[in-house]
mmJSON file of the N, C-alpha and C atoms, coordinates in Angstrom:
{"data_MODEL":{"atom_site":{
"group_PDB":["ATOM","ATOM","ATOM","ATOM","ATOM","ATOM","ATOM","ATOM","ATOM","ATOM","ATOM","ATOM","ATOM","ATOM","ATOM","ATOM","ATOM","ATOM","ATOM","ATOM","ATOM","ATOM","ATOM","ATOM","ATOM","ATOM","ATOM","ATOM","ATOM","ATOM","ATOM","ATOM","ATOM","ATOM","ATOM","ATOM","ATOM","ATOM","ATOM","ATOM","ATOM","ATOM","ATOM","ATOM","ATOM","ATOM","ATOM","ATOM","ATOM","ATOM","ATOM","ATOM","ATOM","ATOM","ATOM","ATOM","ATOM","ATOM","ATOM","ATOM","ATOM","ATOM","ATOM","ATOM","ATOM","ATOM","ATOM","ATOM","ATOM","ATOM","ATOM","ATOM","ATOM","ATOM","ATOM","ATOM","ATOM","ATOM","ATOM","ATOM","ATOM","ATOM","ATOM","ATOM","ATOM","ATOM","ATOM","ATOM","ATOM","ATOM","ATOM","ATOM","ATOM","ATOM","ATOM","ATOM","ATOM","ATOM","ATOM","ATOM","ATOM","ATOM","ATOM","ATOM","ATOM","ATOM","ATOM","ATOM","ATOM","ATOM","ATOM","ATOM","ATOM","ATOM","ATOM","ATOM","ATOM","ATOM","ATOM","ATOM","ATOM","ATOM","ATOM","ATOM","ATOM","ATOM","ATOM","ATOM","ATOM","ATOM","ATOM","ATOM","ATOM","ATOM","ATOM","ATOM","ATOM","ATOM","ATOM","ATOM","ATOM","ATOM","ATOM","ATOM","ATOM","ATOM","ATOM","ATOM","ATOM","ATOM","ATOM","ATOM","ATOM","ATOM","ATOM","ATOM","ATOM","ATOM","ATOM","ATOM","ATOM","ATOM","ATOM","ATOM","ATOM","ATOM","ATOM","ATOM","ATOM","ATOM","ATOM","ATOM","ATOM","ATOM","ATOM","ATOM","ATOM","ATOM","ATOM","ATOM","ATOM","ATOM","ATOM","ATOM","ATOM","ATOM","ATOM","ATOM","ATOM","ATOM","ATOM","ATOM","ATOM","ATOM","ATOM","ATOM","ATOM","ATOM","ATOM","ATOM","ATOM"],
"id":[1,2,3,4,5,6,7,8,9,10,11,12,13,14,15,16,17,18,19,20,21,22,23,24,25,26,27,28,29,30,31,32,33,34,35,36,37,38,39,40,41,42,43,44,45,46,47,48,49,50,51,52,53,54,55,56,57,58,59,60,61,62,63,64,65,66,67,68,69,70,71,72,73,74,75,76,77,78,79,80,81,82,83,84,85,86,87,88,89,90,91,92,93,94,95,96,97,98,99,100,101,102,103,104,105,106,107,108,109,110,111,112,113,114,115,116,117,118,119,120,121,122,123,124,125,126,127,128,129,130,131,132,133,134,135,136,137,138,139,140,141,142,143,144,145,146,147,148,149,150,151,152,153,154,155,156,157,158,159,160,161,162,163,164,165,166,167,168,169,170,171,172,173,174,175,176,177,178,179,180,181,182,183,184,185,186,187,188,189,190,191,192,193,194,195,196,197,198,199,200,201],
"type_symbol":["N","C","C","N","C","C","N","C","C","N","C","C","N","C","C","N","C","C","N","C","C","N","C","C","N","C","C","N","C","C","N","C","C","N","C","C","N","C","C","N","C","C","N","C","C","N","C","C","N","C","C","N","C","C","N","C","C","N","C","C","N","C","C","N","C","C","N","C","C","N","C","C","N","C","C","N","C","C","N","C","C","N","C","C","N","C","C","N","C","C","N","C","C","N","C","C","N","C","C","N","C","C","N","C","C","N","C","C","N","C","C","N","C","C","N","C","C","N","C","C","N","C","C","N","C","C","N","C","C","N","C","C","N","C","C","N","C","C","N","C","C","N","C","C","N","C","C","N","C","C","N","C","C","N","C","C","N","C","C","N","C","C","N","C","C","N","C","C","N","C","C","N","C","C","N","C","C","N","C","C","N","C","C","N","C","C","N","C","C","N","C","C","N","C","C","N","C","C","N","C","C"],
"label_atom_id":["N","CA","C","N","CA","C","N","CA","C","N","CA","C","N","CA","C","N","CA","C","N","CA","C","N","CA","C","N","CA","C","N","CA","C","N","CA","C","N","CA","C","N","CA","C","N","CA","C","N","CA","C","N","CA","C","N","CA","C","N","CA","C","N","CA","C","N","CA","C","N","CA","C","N","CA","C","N","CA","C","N","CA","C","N","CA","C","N","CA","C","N","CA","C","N","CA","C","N","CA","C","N","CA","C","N","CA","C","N","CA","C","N","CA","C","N","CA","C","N","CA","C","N","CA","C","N","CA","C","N","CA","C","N","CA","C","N","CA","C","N","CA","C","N","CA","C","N","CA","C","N","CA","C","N","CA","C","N","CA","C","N","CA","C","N","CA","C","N","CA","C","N","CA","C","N","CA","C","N","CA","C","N","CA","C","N","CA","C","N","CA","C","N","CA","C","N","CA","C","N","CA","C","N","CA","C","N","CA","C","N","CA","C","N","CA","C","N","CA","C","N","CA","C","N","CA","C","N","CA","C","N","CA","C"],
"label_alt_id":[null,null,null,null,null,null,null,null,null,null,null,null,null,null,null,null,null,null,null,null,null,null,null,null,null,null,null,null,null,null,null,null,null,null,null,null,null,null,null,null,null,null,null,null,null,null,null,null,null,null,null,null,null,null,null,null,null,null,null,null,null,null,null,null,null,null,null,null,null,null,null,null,null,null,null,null,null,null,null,null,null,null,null,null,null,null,null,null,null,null,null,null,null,null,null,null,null,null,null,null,null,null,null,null,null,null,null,null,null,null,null,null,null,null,null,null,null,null,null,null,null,null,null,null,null,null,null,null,null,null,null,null,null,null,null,null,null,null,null,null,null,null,null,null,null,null,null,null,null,null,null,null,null,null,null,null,null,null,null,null,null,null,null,null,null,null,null,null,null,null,null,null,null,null,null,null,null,null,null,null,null,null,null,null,null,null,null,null,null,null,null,null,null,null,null,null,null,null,null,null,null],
"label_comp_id":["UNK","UNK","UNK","UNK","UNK","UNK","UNK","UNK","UNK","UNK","UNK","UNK","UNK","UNK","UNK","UNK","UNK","UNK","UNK","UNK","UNK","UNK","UNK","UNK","UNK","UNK","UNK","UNK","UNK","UNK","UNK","UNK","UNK","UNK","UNK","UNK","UNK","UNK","UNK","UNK","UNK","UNK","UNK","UNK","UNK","UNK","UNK","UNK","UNK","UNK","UNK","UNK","UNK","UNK","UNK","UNK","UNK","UNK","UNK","UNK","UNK","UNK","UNK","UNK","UNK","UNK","UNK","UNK","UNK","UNK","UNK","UNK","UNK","UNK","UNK","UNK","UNK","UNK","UNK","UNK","UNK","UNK","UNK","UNK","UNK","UNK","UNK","UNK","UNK","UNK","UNK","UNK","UNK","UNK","UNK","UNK","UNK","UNK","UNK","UNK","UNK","UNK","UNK","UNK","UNK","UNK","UNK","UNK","UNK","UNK","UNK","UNK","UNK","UNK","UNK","UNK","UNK","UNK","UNK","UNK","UNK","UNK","UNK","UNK","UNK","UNK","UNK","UNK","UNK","UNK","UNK","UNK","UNK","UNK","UNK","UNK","UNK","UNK","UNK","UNK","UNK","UNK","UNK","UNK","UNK","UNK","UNK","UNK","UNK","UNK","UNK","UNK","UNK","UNK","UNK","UNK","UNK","UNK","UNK","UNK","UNK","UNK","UNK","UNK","UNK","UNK","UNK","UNK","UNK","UNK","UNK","UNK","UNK","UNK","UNK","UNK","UNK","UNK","UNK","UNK","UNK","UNK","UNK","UNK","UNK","UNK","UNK","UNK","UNK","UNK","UNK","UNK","UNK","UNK","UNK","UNK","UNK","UNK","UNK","UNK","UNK"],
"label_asym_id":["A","A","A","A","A","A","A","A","A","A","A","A","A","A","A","A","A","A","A","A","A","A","A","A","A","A","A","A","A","A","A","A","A","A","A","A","A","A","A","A","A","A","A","A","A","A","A","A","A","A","A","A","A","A","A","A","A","A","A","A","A","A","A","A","A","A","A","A","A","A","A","A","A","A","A","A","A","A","A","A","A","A","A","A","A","A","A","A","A","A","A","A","A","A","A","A","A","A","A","A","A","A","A","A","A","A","A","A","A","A","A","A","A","A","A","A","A","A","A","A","A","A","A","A","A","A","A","A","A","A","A","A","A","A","A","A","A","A","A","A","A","A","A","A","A","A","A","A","A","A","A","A","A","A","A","A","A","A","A","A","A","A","A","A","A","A","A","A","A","A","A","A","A","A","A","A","A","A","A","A","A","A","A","A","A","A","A","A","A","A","A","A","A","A","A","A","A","A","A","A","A"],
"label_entity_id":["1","1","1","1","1","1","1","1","1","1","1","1","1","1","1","1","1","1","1","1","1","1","1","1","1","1","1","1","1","1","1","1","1","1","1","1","1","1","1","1","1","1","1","1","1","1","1","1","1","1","1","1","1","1","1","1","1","1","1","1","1","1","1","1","1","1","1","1","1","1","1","1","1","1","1","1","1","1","1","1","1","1","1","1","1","1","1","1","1","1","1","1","1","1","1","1","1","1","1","1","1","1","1","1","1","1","1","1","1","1","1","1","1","1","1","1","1","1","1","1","1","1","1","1","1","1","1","1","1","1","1","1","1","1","1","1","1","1","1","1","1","1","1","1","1","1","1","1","1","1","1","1","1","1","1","1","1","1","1","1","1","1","1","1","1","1","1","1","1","1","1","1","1","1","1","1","1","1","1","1","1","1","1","1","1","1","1","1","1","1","1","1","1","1","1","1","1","1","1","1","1"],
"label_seq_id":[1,1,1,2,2,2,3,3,3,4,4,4,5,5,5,6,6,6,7,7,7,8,8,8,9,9,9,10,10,10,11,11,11,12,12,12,13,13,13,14,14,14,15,15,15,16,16,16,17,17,17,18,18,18,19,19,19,20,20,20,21,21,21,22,22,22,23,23,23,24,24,24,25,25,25,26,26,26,27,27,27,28,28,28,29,29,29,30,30,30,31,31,31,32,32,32,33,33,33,34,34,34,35,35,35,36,36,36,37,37,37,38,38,38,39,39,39,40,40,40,41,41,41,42,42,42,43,43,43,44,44,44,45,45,45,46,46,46,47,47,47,48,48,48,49,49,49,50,50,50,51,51,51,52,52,52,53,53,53,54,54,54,55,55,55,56,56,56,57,57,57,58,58,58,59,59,59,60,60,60,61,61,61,62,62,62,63,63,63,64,64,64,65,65,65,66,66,66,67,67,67],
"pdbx_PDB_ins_code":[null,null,null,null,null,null,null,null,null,null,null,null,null,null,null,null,null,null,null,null,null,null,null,null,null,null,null,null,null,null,null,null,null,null,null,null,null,null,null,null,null,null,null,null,null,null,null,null,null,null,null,null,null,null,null,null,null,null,null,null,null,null,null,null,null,null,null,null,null,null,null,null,null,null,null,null,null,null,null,null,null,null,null,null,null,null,null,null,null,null,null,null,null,null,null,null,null,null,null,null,null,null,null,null,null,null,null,null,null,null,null,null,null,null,null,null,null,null,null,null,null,null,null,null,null,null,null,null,null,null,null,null,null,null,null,null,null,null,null,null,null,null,null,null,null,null,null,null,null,null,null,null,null,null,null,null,null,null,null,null,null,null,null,null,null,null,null,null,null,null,null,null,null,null,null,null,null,null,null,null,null,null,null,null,null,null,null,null,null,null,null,null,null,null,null,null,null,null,null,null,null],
"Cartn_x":[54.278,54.567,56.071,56.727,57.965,58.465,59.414,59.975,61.196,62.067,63.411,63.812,63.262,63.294,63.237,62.503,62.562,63.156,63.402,64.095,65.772,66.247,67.616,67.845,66.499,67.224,66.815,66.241,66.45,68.073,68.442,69.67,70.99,70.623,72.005,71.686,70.523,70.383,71.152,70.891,71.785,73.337,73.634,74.825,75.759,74.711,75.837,75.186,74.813,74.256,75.922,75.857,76.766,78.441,78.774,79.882,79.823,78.585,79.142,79.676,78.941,79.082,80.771,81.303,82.446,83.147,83.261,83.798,84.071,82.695,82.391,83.469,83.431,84.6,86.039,86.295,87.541,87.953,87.276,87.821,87.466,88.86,88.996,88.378,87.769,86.625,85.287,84.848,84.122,84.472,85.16,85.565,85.642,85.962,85.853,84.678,83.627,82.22,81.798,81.519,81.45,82.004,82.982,83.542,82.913,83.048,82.204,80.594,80.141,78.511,78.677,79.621,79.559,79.991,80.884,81.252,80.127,79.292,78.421,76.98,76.523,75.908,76.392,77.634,78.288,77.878,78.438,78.059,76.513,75.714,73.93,73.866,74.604,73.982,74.922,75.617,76.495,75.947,75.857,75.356,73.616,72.677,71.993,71.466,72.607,72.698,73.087,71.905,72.237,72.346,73.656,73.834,72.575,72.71,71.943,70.207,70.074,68.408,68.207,69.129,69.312,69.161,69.805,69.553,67.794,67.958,66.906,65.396,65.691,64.583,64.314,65.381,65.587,64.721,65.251,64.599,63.161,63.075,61.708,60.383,61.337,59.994,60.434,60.005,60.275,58.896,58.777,57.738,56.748,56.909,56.196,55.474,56.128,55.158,53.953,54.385,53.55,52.098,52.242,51.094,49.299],
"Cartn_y":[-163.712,-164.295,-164.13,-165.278,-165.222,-164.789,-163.826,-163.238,-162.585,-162.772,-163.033,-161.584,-160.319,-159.236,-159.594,-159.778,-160.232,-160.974,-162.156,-163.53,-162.925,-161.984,-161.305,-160.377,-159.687,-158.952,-160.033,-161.197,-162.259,-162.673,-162.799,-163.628,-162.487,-161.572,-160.054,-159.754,-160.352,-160.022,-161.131,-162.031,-163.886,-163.282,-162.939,-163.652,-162.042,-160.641,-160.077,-160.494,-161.103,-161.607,-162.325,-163.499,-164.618,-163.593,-162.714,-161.616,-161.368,-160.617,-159.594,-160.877,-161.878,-162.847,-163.626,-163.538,-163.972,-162.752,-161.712,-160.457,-160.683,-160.877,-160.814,-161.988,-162.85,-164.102,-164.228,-162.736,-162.036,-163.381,-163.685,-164.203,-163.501,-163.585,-161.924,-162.679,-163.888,-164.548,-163.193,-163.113,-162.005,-160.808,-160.302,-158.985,-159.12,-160.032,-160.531,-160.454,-161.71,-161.32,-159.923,-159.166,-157.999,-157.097,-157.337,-156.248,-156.69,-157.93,-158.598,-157.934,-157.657,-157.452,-155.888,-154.877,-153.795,-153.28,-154.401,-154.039,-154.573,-155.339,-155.77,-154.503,-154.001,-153.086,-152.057,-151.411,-150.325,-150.679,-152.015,-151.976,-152.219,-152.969,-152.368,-151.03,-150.49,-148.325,-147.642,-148.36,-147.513,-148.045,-149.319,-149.707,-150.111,-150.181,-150.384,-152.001,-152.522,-154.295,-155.277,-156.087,-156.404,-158.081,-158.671,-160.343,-161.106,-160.846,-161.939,-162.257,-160.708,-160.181,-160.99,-161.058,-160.703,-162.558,-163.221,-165.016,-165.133,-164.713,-165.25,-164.621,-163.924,-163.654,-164.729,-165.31,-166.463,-167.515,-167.842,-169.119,-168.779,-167.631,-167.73,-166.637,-165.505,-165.086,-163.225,-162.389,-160.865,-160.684,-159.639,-159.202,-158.644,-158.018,-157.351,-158.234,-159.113,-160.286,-161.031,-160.827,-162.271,-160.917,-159.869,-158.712,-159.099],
"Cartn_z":[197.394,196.103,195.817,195.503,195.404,193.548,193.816,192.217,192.348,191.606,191.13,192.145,191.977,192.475,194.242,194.413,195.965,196.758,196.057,196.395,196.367,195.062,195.463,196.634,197.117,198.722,199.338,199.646,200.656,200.608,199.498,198.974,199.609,199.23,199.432,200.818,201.981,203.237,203.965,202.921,204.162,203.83,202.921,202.251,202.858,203.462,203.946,205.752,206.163,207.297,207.8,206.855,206.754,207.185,206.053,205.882,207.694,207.935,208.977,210.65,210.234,211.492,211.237,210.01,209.855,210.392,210.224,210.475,211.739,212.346,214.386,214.684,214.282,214.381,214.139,213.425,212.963,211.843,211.149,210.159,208.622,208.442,206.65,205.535,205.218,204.411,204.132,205.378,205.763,204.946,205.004,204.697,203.058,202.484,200.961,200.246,201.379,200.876,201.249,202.034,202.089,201.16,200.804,199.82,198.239,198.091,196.83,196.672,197.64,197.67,197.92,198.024,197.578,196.282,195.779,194.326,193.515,193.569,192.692,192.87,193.881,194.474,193.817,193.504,192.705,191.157,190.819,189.262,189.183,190.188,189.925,189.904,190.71,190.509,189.6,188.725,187.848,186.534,186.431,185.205,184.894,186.137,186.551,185.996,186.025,185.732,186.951,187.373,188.404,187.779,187.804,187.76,188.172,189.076,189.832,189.739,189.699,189.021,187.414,186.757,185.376,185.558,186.012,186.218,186.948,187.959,188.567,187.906,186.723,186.155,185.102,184.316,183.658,184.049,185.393,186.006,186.674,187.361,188.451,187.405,186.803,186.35,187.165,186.964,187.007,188.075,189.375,190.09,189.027,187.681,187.425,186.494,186.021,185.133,186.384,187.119,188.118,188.732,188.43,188.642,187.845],
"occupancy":[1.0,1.0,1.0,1.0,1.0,1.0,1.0,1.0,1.0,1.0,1.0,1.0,1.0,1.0,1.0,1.0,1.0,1.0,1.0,1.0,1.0,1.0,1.0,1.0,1.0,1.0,1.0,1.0,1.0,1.0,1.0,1.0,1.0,1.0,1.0,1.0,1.0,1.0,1.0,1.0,1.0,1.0,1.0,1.0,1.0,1.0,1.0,1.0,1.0,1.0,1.0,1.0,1.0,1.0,1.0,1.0,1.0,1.0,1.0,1.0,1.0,1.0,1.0,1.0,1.0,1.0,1.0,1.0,1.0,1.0,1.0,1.0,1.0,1.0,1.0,1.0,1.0,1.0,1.0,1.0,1.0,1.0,1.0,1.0,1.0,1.0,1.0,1.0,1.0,1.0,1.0,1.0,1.0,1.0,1.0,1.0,1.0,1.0,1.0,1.0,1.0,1.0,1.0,1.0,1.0,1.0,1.0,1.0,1.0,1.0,1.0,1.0,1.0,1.0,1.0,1.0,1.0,1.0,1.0,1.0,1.0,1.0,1.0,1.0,1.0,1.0,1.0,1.0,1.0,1.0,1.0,1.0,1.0,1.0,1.0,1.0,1.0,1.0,1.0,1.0,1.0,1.0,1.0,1.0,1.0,1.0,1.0,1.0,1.0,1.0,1.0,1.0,1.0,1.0,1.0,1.0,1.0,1.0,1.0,1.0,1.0,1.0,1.0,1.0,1.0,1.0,1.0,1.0,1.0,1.0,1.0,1.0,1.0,1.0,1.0,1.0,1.0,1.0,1.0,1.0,1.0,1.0,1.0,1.0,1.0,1.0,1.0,1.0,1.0,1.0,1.0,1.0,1.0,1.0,1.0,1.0,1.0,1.0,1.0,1.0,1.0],
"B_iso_or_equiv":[0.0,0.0,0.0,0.0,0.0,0.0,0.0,0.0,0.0,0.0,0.0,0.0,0.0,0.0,0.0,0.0,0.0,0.0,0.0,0.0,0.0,0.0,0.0,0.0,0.0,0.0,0.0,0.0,0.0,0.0,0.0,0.0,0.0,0.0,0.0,0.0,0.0,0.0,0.0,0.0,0.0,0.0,0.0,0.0,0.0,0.0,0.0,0.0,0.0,0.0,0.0,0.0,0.0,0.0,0.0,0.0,0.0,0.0,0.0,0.0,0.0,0.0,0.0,0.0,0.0,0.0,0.0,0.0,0.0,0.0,0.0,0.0,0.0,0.0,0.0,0.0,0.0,0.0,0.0,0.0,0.0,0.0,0.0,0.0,0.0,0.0,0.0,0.0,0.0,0.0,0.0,0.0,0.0,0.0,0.0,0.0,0.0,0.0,0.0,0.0,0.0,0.0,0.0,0.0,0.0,0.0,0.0,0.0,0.0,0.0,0.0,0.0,0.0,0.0,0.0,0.0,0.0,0.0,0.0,0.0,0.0,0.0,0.0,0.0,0.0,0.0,0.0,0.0,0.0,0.0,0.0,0.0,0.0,0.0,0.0,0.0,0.0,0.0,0.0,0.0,0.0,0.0,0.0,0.0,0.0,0.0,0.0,0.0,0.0,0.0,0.0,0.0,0.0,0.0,0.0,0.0,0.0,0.0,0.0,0.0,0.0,0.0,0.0,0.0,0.0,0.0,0.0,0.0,0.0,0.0,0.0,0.0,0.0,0.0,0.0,0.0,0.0,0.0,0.0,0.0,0.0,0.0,0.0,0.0,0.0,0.0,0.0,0.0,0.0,0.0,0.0,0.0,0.0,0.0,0.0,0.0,0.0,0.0,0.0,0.0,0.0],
"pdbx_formal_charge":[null,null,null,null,null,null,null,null,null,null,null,null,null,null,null,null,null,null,null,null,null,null,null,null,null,null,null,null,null,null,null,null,null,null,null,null,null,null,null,null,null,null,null,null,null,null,null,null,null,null,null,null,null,null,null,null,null,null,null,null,null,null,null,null,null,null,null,null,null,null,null,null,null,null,null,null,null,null,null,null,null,null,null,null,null,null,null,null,null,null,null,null,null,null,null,null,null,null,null,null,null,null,null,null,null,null,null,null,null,null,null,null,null,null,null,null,null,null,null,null,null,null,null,null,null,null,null,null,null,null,null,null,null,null,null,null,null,null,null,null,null,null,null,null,null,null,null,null,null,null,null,null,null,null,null,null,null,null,null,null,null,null,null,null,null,null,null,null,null,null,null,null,null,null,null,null,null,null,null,null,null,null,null,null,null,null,null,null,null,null,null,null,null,null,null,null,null,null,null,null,null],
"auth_seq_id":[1,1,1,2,2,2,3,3,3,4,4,4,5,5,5,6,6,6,7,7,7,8,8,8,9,9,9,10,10,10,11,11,11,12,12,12,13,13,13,14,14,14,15,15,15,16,16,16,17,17,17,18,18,18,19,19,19,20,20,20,21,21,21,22,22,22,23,23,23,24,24,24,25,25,25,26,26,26,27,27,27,28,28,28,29,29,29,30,30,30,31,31,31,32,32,32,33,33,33,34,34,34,35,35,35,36,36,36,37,37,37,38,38,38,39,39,39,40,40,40,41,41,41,42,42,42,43,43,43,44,44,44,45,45,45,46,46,46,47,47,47,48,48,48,49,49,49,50,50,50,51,51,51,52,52,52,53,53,53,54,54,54,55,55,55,56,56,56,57,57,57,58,58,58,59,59,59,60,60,60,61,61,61,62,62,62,63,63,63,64,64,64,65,65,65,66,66,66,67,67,67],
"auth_comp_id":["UNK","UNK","UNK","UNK","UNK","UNK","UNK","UNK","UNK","UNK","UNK","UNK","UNK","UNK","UNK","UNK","UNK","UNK","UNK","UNK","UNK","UNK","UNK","UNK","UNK","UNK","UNK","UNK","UNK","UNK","UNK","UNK","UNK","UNK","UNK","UNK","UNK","UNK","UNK","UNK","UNK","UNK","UNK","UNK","UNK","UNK","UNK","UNK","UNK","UNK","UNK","UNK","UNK","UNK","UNK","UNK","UNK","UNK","UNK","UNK","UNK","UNK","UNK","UNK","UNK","UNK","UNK","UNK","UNK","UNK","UNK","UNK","UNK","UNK","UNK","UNK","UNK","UNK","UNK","UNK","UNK","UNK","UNK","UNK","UNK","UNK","UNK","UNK","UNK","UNK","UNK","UNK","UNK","UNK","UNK","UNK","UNK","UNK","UNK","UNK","UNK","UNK","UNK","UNK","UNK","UNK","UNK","UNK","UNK","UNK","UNK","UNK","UNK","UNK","UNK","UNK","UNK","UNK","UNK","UNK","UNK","UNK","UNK","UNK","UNK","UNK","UNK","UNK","UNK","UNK","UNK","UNK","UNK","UNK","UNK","UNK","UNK","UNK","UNK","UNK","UNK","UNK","UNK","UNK","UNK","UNK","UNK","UNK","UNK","UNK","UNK","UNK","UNK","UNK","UNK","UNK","UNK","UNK","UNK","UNK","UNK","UNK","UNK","UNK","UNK","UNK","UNK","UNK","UNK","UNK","UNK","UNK","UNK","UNK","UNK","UNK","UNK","UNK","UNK","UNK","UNK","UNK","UNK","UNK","UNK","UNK","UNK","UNK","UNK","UNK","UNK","UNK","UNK","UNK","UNK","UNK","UNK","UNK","UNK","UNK","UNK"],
"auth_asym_id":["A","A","A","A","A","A","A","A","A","A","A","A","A","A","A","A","A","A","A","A","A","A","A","A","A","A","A","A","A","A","A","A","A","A","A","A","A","A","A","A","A","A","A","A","A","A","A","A","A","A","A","A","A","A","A","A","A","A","A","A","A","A","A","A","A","A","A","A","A","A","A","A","A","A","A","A","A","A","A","A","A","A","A","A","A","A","A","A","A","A","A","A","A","A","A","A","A","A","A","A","A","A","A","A","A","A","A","A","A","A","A","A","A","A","A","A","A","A","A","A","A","A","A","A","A","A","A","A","A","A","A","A","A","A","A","A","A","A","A","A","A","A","A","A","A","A","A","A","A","A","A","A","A","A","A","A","A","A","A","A","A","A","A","A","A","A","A","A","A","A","A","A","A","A","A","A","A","A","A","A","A","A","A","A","A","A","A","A","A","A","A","A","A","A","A","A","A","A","A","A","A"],
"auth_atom_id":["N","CA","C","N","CA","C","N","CA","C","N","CA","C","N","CA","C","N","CA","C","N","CA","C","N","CA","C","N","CA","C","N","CA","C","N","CA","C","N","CA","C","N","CA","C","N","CA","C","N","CA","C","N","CA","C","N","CA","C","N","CA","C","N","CA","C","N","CA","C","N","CA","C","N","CA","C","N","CA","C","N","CA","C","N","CA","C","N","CA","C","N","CA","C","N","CA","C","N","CA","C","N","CA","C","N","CA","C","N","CA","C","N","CA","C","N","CA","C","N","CA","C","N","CA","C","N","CA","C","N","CA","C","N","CA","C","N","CA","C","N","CA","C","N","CA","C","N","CA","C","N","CA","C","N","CA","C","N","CA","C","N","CA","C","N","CA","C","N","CA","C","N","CA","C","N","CA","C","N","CA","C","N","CA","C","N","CA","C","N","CA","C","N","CA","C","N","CA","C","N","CA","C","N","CA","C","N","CA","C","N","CA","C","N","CA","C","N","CA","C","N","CA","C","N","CA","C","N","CA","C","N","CA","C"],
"pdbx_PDB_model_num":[1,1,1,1,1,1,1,1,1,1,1,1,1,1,1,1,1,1,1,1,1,1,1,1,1,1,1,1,1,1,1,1,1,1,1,1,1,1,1,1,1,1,1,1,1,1,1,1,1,1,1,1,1,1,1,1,1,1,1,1,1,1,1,1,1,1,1,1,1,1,1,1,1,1,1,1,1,1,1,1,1,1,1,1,1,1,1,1,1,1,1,1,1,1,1,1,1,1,1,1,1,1,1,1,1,1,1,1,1,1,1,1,1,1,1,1,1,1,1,1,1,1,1,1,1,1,1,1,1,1,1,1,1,1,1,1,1,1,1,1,1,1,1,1,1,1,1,1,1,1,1,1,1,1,1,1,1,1,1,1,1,1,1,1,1,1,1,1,1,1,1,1,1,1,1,1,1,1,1,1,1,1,1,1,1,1,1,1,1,1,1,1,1,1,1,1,1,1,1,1,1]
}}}
């Protein structure tokens, strides 16, 4: 069952997937997204506000509603 919670580690698995294969290609794009997806990862465990959670609950709906 697809929910906003799940569908974001699909999303934060491509998108540092994408990072580390630019990296392997030595292109510094890579290293941007990578660094972007640890600063957002810092402000989820500092503020425990995650962007992206916080939209895709908007649109798809929260794991714990769909229970």
């Amino acid at each position: 069952m697809l929910c906003a919670e799940r569908i974001q580690r699909v999303m934060m698995a491509v998108v540092l997937m994408l990072a580390f294969y630019l990296i392997s290609i030595s292109n510094a794009f890579g290293m941007a997204i990578l660094a972007f997806v640890i600063v957002m990862i810092l402000v989820w465990a500092v503020t425990d506000f995650c962007p992206s959670i916080y939209v895709l609950k908007k649109i798809i709906g929260s794991c714990q509603d769909k229970k």
